[in-house]
C-alpha positions in Angstrom: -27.4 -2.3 45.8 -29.3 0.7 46.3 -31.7 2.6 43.9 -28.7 5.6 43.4 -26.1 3.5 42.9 -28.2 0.8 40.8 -29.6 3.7 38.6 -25.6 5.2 37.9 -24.9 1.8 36.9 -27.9 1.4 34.3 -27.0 4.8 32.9 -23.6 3.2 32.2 -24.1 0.7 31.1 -26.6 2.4 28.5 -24.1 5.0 27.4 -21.9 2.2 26.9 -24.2 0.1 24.3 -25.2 3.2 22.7 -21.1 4.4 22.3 -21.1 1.5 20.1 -24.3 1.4 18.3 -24.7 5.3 18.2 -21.1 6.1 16.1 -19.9 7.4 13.0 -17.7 4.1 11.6 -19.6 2.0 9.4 -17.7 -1.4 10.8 -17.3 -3.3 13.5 -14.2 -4.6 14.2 -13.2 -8.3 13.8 -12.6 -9.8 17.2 -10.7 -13.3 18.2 -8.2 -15.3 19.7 -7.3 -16.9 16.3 -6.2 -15.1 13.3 -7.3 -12.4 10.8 -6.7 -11.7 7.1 -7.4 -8.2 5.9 -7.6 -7.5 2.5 -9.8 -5.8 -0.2 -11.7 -8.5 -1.4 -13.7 -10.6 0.7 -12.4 -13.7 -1.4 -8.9 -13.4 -1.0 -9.6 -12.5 2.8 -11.5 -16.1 2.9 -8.9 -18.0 0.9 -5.8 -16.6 3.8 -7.9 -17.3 6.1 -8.4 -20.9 5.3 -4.5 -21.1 5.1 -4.3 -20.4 8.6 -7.2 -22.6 9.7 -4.8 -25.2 8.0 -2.1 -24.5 10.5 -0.4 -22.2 8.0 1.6 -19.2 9.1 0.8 -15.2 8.6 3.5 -15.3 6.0 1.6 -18.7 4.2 -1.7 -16.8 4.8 -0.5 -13.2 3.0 0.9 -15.2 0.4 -2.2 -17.3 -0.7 -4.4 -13.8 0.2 -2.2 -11.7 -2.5 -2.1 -14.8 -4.9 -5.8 -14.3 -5.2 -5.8 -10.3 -5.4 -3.4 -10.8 -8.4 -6.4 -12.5 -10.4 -9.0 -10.6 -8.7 -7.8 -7.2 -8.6 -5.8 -7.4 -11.9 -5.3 -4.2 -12.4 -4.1 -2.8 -8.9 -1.8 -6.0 -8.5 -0.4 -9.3 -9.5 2.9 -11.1 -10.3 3.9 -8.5 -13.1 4.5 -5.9 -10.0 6.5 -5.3 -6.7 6.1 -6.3 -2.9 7.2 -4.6 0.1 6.6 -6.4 3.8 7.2 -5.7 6.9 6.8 -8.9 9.6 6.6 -8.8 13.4 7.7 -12.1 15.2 5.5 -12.4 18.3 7.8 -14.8 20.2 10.9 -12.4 19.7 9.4 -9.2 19.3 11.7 -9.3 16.1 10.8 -6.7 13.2 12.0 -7.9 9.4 11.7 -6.0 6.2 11.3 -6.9 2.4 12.4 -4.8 -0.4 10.8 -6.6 -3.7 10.9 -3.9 -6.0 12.4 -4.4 -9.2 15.5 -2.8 -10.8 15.4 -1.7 -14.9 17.0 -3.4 -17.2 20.4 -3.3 -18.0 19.6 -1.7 -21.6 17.3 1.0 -20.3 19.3 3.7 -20.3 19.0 7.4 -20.6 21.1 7.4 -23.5 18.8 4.3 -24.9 16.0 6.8 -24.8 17.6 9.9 -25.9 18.6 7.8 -29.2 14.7 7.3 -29.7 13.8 11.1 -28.8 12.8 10.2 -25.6 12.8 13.8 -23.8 10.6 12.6 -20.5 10.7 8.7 -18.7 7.5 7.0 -20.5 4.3 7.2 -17.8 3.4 4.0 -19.4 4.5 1.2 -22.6 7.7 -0.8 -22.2 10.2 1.8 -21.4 8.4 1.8 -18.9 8.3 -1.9 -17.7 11.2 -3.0 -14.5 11.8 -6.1 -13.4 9.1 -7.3 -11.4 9.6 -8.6 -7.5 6.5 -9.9 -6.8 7.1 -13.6 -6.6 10.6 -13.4 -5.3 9.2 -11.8 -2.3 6.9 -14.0 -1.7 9.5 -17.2 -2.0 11.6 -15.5 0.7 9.1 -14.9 3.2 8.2 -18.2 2.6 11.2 -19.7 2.9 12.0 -17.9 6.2 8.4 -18.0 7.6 6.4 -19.8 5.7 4.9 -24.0 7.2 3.3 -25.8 4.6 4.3 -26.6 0.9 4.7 -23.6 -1.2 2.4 -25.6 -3.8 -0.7 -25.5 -1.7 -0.6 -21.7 -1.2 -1.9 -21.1 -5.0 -4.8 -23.6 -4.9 -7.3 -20.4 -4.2 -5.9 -18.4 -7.0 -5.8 -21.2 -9.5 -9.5 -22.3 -9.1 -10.4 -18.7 -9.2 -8.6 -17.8 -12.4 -9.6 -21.2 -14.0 -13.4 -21.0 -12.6 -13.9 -17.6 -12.7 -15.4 -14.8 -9.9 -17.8 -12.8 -9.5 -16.4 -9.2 -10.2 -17.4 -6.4 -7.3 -18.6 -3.3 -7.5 -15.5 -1.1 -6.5 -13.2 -3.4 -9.1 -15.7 -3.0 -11.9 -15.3 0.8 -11.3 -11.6 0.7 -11.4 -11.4 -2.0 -14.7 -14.3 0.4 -16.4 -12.0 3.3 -16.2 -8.8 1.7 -17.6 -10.9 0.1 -20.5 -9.5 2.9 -23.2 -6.0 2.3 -21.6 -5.9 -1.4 -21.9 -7.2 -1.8 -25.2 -4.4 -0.1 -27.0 -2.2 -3.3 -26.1 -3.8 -6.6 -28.6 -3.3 -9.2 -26.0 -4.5 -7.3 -23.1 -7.9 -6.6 -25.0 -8.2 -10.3 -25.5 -7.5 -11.6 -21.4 -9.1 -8.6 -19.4 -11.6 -7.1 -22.3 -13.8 -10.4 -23.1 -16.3 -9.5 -25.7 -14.7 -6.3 -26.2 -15.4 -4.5 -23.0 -14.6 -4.5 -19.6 -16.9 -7.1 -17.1 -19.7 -5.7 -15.3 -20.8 -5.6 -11.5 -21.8 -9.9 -10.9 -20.6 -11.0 -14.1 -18.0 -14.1 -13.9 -14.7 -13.1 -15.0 -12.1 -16.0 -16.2 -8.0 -16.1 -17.1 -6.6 -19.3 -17.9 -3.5 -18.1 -19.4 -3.0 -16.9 -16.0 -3.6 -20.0 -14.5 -1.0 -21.4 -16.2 1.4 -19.0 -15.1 0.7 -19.7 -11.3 0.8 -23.5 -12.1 3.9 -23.1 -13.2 5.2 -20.8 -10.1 3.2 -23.0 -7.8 5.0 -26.6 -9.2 8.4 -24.7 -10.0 9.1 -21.8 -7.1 10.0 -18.3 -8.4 12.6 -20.1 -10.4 9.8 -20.9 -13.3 9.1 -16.6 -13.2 12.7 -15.7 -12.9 14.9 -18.6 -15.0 12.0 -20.5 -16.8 8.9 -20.5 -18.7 6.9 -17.4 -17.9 10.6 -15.9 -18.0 10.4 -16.4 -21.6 7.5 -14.8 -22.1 8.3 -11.9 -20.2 11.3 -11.3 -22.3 9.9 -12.6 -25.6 7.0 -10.3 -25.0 9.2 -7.2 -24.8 11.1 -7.8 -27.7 8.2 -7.8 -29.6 7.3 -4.4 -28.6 10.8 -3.0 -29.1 11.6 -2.8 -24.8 15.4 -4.1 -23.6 14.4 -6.9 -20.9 17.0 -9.4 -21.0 17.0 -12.7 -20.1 20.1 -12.0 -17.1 17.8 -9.0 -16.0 15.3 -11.5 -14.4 17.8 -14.4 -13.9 19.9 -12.0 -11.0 17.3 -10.5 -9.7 16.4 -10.9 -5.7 14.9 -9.3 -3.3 16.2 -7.6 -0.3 16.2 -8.1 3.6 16.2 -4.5 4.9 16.0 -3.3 8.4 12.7 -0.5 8.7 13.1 2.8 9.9 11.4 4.4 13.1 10.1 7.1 14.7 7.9 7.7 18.6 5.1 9.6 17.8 3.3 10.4 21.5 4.2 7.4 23.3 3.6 5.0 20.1 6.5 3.8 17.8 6.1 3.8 13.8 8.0 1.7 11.4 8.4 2.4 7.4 10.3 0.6 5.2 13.7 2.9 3.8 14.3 4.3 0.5 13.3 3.8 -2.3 10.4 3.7 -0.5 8.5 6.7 0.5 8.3 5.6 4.3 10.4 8.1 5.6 7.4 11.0 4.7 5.3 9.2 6.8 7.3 9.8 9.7 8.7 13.0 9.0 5.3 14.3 8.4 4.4 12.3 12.0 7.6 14.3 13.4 6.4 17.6 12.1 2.7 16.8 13.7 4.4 16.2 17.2 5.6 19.7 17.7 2.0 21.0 18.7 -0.3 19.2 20.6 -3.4 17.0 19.2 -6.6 19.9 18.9 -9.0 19.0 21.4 -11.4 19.8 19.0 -11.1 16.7 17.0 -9.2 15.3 14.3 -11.7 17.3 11.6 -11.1 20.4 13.1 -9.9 23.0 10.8 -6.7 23.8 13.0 -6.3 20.0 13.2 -6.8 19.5 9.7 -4.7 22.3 8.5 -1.6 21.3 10.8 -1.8 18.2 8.7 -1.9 19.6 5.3 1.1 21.8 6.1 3.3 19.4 7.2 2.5 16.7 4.3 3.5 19.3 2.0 6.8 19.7 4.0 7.5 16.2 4.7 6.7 15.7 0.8 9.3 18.4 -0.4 11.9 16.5 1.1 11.0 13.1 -0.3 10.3 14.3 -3.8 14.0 16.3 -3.4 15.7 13.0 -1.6 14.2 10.0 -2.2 16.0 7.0 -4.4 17.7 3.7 -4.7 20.2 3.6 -1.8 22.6 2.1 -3.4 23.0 4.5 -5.7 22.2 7.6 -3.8 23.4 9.2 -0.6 19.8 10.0 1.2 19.8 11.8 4.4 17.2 8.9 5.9 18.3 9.9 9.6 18.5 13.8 9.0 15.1 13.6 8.0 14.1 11.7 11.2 15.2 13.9 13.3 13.5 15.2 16.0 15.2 19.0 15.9 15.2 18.9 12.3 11.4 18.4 12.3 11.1 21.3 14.6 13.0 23.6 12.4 10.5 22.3 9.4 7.5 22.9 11.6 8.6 26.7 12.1 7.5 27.1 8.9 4.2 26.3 9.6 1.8 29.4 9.9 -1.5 28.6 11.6 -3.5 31.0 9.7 -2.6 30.6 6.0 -1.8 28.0 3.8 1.6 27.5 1.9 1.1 26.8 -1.6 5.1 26.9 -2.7 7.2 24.9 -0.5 10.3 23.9 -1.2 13.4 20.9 0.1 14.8 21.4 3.3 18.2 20.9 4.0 18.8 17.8 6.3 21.9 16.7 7.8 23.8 14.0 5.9 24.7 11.1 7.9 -2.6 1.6 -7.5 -2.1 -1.1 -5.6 -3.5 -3.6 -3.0 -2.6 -3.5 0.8 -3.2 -6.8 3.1 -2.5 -7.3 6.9 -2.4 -10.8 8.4 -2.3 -11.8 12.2 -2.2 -15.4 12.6 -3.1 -16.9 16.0 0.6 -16.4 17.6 0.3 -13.3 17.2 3.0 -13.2 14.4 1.8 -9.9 11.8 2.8 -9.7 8.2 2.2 -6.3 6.8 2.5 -6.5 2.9 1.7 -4.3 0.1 1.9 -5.2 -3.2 0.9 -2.7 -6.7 1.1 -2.8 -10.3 2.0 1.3 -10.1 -1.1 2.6 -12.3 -4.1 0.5 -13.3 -3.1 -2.7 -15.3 1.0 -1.0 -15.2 2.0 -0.6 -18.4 -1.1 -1.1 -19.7 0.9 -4.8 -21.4 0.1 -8.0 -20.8 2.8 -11.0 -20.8 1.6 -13.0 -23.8 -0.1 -16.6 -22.8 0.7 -15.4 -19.2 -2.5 -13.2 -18.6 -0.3 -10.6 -15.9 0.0 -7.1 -16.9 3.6 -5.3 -16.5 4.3 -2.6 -14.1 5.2 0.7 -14.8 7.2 1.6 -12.0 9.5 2.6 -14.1 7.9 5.9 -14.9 9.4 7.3 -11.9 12.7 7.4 -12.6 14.1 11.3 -13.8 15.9 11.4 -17.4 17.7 14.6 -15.3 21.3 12.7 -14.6 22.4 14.7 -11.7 18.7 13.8 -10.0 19.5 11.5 -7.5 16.4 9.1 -8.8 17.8 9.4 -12.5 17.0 6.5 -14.7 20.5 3.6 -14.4 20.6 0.0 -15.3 19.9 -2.4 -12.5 18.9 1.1 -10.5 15.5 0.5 -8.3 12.8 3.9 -9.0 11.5 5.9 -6.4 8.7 3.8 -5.2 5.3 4.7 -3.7 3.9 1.6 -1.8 4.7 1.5 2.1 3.8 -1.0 5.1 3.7 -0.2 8.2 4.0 -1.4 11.6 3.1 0.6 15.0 3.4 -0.7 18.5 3.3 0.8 22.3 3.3 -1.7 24.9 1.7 -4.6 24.4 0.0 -3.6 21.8 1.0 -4.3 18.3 -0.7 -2.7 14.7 0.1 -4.0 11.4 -1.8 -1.7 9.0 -1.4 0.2 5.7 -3.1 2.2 3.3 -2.7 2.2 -0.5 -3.0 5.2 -3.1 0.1 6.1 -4.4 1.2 9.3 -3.3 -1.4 9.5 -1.2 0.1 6.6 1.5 2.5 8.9 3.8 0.4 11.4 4.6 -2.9 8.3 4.7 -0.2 6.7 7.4 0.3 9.5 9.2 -3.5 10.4 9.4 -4.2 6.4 10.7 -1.2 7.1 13.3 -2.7 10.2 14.9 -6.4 8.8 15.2 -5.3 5.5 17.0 -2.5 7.8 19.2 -4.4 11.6 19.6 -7.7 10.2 19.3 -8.0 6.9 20.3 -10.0 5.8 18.0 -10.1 1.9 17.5 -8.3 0.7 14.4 -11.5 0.3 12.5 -12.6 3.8 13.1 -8.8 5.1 12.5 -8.8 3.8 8.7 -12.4 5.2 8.0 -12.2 8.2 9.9 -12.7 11.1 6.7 -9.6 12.3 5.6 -8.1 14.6 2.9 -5.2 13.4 0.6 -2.7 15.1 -2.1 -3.9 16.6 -5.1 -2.0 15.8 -8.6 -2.1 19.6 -8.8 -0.2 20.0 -5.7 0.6 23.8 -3.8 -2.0 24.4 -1.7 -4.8 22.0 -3.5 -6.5 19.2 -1.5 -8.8 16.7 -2.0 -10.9 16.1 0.9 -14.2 13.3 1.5 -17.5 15.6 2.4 -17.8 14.0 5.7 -15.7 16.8 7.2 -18.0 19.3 7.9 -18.8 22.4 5.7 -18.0 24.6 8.4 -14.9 23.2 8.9 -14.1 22.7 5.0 -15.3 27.0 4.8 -12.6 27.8 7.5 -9.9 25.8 5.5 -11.1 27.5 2.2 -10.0 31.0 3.6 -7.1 29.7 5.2 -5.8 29.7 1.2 -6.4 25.7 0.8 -7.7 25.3 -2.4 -10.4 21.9 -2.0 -11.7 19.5 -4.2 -14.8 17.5 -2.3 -15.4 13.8 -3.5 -18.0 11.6 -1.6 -18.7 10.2 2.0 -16.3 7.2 1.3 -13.9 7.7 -1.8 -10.8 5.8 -2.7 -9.4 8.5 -4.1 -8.5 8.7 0.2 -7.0 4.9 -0.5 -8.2 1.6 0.2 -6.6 0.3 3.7 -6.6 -2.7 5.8 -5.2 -3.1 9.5 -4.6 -5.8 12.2 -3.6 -5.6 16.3 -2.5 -8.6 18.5 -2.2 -7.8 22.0 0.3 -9.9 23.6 -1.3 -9.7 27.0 -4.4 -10.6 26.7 -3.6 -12.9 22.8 -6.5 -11.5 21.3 -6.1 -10.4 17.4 -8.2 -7.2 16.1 -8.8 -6.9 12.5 -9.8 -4.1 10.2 -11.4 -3.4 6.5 -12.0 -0.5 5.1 -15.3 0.7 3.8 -14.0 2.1 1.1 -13.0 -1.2 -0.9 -14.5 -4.1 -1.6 -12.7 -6.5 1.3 -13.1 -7.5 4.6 -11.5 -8.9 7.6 -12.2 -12.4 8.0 -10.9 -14.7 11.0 -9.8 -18.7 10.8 -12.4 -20.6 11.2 
């Protein structure tokens, strides 16, 4: 080799280590040829991940993973709340959704809470508590895709409720601020306020009660949470405070095989989960993104930046107009899809000025925890699984130490809204998988927040497809989200650059900075098998307490 030649190698090959060590993602990627578990605590990543080192399948592995979240991150998650999953089968190429989200029970009625001077649905208390579909998810998958005994998937959780865990730093932040909340509720004070307050940072947290409870779903199948024991206690436990759960609302309840939606964004496909999911924004907001091409100037640029905002808020007029059960509701799922339709909703889009009032278009008719498995056949399991708001309902089965969601609080007391509050009707629900592929490569990935997700999704899609980023750098990558306040008001991390965030200021966007890393941007977790080469990829993101941890 001569010296020219040798020297354009070295250089390289230098700007090649220092592309990696020089960059602005905190992570590495996890690399192997066997499987990954993603989640947001390290210990539920270990205790998946141990699963599949015992020849278990993603689905076994997701299972086990959120069986320890429920005890570990009690008030994002657990078995009083609802699962959605979407599973990619390697060998087939075959894409299966799960709708486990709970309907209300057959008493809960508008009427019922118009007799009680019930004006608005409750945010929180046991009007309202629905059905929770948790557990019945995870029996289906199981039973579909699941290899070893159903039993053995709980051992983790068990010994961690019985023996106790240290509680991290991001959790203790999150069970600090929903200490006021939770203590209005007697038997939630006594399981998740020991000694009166909530645990610190490090100090070892215990539940036996609900210990018991997944004894009892471990030894008995979802039969014991549905027909049996803790059945009992749901019901008995909202008589007590006045709510309508019924023994038969449980008993019928199953979860639901649904085929996901798509759209091509660039030369990727993206799959949501339908309605009552809040899927479809994600891609509608992805559509709306496609009508321009990506800024060359990065995806913090201001135009870049303000292209997004714009056409969340579009994409999230139509879902807040649209979205419901299916079964109860006509929703124009494929009219919002559509490829011209997004281009008439991208007209409205004025590159120099923020929208702050932006209303439904007109289609044509035709706190939570997020885990991603890979196990080592490449087979993904996207899951995502939320208690609605911190600890639900803020109520706590009695003896079962599970708090109740609250998903219930979305449902509209207006009857002619298509999401209007029916017995055995499903809410408009915020949680969302997600699956991406293009070629031979294959991303499971979500991120959780409530109504933050959609426009979190579509922000993950455009740095892996405009950017190129790496899925590690896509879910930490600084991004802005929704603001409660909604019309033009965003909150955005301080990693984009004041410059940037001074531009989008007199653009008419109205911005609320939080810090480097904050979960008010949501917490998310990602995987990628590539079926060429069978090597897995997994991702954790720095703003949670998790990690992705291969099989050992």
């Amino acid at each position: 080799m001569n010296i020219s030649i040798r020297t354009a190698a070295t250089v390289l090959l230098l700007t090649s280590f220092m592309s990696a060590r020089d960059r602005s993602n905190a992570r590495s990627m996890v690399v192997t040829r066997y499987g990954i578990v993603a989640t947001s605590h390290v210990q539920a990543s270990v205790a998946g991940s141990q699963i599949l080192a015992r020849g278990g399948s993603a689905v076994d592995a997701a299972i086990a993973a959120n069986a320890v979240l429920g005890v570990t991150e009690p008030m994002m998650n657990g078995m009083g709340g609802d699962l959605f999953a979407i599973y990619w089968e390697a060998k087939t190429g075959k894409l299966y959704g799960l709708n486990a989200s709970g309907w209300a029970p057959r008493g809960l009625t508008i009427e019922h809470l118009k007799a009680n001077d019930v004006t608005a649905m409750p945010p929180n208390g046991i009007d309202s508590v629905t059905v929770p579909g948790a557990v019945a998810g995870w029996q289906v998958l199981h039973e579909r895709f699941g290899r070893i005994p159903w039993k053995d998937l709980f051992k983790s959780a068990i010994l961690y409720a019985d023996d106790g865990y240290p509680v991290p730093e991001v959790i203790a932040s999150y069970w600090n601020d929903a200490a006021g909340w939770i203590a209005n509720d007697a038997e939630a004070r006594r399981v998740y306020l020991p000694g009166g307050k909530p645990p610190a940072v490090g100090q070892v947290f215990q539940n036996h009660d609900l210990a018991k409870a997944l004894r009892l779903v471990a030894e008995n199948g979802a039969d014991a949470f549905y027909k049996g024991e803790i059945a009992r206690a749901i019901v008995n436990t909202s008589r007590s405070l006045g709510g309508t759960m019924a023994v038969d609302d449980l008993a019928e309840f199953s979860a639901e095989w649904v085929e996901p939606v798509s759209t091509t964004y660039r030369d990727w496909t993206i799959y949501e989960l339908p309605p009552n999911g809040q899927g479809m924004a994600a891609l509608e907001m992805l559509n709306i993104m496609e009508t321009t091409p990506a800024s060359p100037d990065g995806p913090l640029s201001a135009v870049e930046l303000h292209k997004k905002i714009e056409a969340m808020k579009l994409a999230y007029a139509d879902l807040e107009h649209y979205n419901a059960d299916p079964r109860y509701a006509k929703i124009p799922v494929k009219g919002m899809l559509a490829k011209e339709y997004a281009r008439q909703r991208a007209k409205l889009i004025d590159p120099a000025k923020a929208n702050c009032e932006v209303a439904a278009g007109a289609p044509p008719f035709s706190d939570t925890t997020y885990l991603s498995v890979v196990d080592r056949e490449g087979n993904i399991v996207s899951l995502i699984q939320s208690n609605y708001e911190a600890f639900g309902a803020g109520l706590v089965v009695h003896g079962m130490g599970f708090a109740l969601q609250d998903r219930g609080a979305l449902f509209s007391l207006d009857p002619a809204s298509p999401n209007a509050l029916a017995p055995r009707k499903r809410p408009f629900h915020t949680i969302i998988p997600a699956f991406m592929e293009r070629g031979e490569q294959h991303i499971g990935f979500g991120i959780m927040g409530g109504a933050n997700q959609p426009l979190a999704h579509a922000q993950f899609v455009s740095n892996v497809a405009d950017y190129g980023m790496n899925i590690q750098e896509a879910l930490e990558n600084a991004r802005f989200t929704v603001s409660p306040e909604r019309g033009c008001n965003i909150v955005i991390e301080s990693r984009v650059a004041p410059e940037v965030r001074q531009k989008l200021s007199t653009m008419g966007h109205r911005l609320d900075v939080r810090n480097a890393y904050s979960t008010a941007m949501g917490r998310g977790q990602a995987v990628l098998h590539d079926s060429k080469t069978q090597v897995n990829y997994g991702a954790s993101d720095a703003r949670a307490d998790g990690a992705a941890v291969p099989e050992q």
